[in-house]
N, C-alpha and C positions, 0 to 999 in steps of 0.2 A: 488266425484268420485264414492265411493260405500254407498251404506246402510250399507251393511256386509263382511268385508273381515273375513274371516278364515285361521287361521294360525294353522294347525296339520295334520295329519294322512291320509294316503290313502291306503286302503288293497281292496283284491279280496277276498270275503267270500266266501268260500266253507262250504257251509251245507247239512246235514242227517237229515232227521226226524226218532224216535226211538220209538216205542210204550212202552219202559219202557229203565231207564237208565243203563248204567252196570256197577256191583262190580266189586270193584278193583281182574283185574284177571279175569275178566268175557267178550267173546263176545259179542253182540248181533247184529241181524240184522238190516239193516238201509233199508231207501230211496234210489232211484238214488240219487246223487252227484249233488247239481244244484252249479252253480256258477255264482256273482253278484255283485257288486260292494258295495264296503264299508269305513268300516276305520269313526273312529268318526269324523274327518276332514271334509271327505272329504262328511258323510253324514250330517253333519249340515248343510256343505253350499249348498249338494242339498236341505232339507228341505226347507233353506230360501228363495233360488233361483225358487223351485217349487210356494212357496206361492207370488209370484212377487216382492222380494225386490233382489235389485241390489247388487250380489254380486260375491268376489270375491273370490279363494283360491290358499293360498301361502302352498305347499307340494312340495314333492320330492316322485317321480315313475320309475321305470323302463323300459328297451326299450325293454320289451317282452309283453306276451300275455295279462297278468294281468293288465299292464300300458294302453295297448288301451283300456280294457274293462271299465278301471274307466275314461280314455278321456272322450270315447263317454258316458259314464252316465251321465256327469258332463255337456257336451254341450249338451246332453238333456231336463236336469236339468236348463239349460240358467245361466249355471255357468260361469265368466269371468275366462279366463284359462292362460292369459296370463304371470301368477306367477307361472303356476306349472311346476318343472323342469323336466326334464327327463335326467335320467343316463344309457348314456353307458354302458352296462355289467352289472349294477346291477337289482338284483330281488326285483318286486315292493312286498309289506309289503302283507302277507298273513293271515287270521283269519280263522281259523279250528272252527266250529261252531255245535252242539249237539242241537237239538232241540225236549223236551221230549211232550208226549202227552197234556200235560198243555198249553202249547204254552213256555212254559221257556226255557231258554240256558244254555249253557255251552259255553264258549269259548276259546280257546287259539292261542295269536298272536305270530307270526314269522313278528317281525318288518320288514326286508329288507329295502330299500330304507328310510325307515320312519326312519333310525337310521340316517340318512349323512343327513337331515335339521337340516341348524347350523345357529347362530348368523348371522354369513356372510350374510344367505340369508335373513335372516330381516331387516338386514342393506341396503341390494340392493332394498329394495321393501320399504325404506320409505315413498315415495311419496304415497304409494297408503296406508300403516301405516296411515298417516298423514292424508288421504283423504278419511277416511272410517267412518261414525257414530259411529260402533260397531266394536270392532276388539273379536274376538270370539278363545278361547283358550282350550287347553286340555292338557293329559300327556300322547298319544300317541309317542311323538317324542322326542329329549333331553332335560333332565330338563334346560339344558342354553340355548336351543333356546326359551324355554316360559319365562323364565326371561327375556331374551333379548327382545321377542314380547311385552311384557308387559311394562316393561320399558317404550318401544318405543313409544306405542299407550300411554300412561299414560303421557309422557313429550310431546306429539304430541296434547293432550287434545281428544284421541278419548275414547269413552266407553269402560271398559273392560268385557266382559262377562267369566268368568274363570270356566270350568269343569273339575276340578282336576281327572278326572278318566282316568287309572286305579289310584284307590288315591294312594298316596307318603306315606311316613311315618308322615311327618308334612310338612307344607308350610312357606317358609321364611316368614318375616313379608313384605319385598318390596310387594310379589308376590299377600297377602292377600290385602294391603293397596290400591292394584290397582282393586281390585273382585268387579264390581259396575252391576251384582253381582254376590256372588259365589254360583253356583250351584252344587250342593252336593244331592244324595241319602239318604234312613236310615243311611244306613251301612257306606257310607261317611263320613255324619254328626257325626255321632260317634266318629268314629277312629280320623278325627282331629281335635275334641273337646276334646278327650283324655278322655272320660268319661266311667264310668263302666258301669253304667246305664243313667236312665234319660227318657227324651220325647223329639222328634222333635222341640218344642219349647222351652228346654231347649239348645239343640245342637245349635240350631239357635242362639241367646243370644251368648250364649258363643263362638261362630266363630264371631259374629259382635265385639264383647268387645275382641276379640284379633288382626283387624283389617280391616275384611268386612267391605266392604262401608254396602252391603246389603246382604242378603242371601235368597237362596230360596232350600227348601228340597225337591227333588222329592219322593213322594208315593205310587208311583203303580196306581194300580186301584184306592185309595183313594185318587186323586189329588196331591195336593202340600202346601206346607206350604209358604207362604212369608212374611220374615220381612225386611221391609224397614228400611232407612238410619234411618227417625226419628218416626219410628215406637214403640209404646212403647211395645204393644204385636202383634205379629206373625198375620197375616191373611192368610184365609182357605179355600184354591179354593180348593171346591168339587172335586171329580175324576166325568166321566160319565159312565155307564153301558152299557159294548159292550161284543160280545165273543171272546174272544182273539186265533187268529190260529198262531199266532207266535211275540214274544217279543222281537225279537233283532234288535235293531236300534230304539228303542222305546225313549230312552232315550236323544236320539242326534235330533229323531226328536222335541223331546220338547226345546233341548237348540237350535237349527237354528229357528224355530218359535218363541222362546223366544227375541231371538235376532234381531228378522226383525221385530217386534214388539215395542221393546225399539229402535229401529232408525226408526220408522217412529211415535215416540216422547209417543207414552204409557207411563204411571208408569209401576213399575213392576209386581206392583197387578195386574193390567188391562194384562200386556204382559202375566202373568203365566196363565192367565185364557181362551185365545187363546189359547197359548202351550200344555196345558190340553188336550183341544179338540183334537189338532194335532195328541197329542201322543196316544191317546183313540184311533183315526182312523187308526193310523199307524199299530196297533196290529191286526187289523182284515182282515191283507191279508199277505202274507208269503214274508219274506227278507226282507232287512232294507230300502234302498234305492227305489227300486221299489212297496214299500208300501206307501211312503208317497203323500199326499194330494196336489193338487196344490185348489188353491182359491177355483175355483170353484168348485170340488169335497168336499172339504171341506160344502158347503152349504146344499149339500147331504147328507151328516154324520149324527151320532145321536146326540143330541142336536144343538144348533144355532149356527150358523156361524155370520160372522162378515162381 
């Protein structure tokens, strides 16, 4: 049925760019206000949908202005829409986004909408659960509707791709046992390794031996780290060298390109080292959504396309 269904988050990003950030107590001047379609959700499945794997996303949006505008990105996108719910009266999830002269952010969400995806709606959308390669996960939305998705795609036998961000305090062991595989940040990889210190391929290890099928550490500019189910140590996708005008969505475009990757049957070495690319390209035009690559843009990019 799909390559990638997606199961989390759909916000309207409202961003400022700021020539320096400000101390607590401090104004400073911004940008015009642009506004754009977001929410990790709901851009993994356009990254994936942009690069041509079939997919789908299961969210909840609102019946106002923000709701049409993540519609139409998402049927731009050549997203299948017919999982995404829309609410009566309520307001779709909103991301307040700081974008400082680096190309780096600041962000803070106002869930809305993205709070009322519940079990229920997982349970309604098994067939397409059941009938996806990759079912693609996040913690934009209640932590028991991703156990719930999880679960479901995992007793279904579909892949589960898990980005625990914004990260939890810890992740149950169901939720890890199903991560095939879990994609995690530095700062990620850290915290739910529970480690004081350490190195990426220590964090890596110790999230598989607590019950990752696999893991994969994103790096920034310095690529990614992946260790496989029976991988003994970590392998080391390069980052690629681009100038970054803006970083937010960078990260989602890696895990959607990750994940249309691993359902059109890659390892995950091979999937990160696409994703790389993707997210390299993503950074070097402004917004998350409307930055990202479809195929053939991609061949364009700096280094080799696929």
């Amino acid at each position: 049925m799909y390559d990638v269904l997606v199961i989390g988050s759909a916000n309207a990003d409202l961003t400022v760019r700021v020539s320096r950030r400000p101390a607590p107590g401090e104004t400073v001047p911004g940008t015009d206000l642009t506004e754009s379609a977001g929410g990790k959700g709901a851009n993994q499945a356009a990254a994936a949908a942009r690069l041509g794997a079939r997919t789908a996303l299961l969210a909840r949006v609102g019946d106002d202005a923000y709701g049409r505008l993540l519609l139409d990105a998402q049927r731009a996108a050549g997203t299948e829409l017919r999982h995404v719910l829309v609410e009566p009266g309520a307001r779709t999830g909103t991301a307040m986004i700081v974008v400082g002269p680096d190309g780096d952010n600041t962000i803070v969400v106002s869930p809305g909408a993205n709070a009322r995806l519940s079990p229920a709606d997982v349970a309604a959308a098994r067939e397409a659960v059941a009938g996806s390669a990759v079912v693609s996960l996040q913690w934009e939305v209640p932590p028991e509707t991703v156990r719930a998705a999880a679960r479901a795609a995992h007793e279904a036998g579909s892949r589960v791709v898990l980005n625990p961000s914004p990260v939890p305090r810890e992740l149950d062991p169901e939720l890890l046992a199903a991560a095939d595989p879990l994609v995690v940040n530095e700062h990620e990889a850290r915290q739910l390794a529970q480690a004081s210190g350490g190195t990426p391929a220590q964090w890596a290890h110790a999230l598989r031996e607590r019950g990752a099928r696999s893991v994969v550490v994103t790096l920034g500019p310095e690529g990614a780290l992946v260790l496989g189910a029976e991988d003994a140590e970590p392998v080391a996708v390069p980052g690629i060298e681009v100038t970054a005008v803006d970083t937010t969505g960078a990260g989602d475009a890696f895990t959607g390109a990750l994940a249309a990757r691993l359902a059109a049957g890659d390892d995950v070495a091979e999937a990160a080292r696409f994703a790389v690319r993707v997210g390299a390209a993503s950074v070097t035009k402004p917004g998350a959504q409307p930055s990202y690559p479809t195929a053939a843009e991609l061949q364009r990019a700096p280094g080799r396309g696929r």
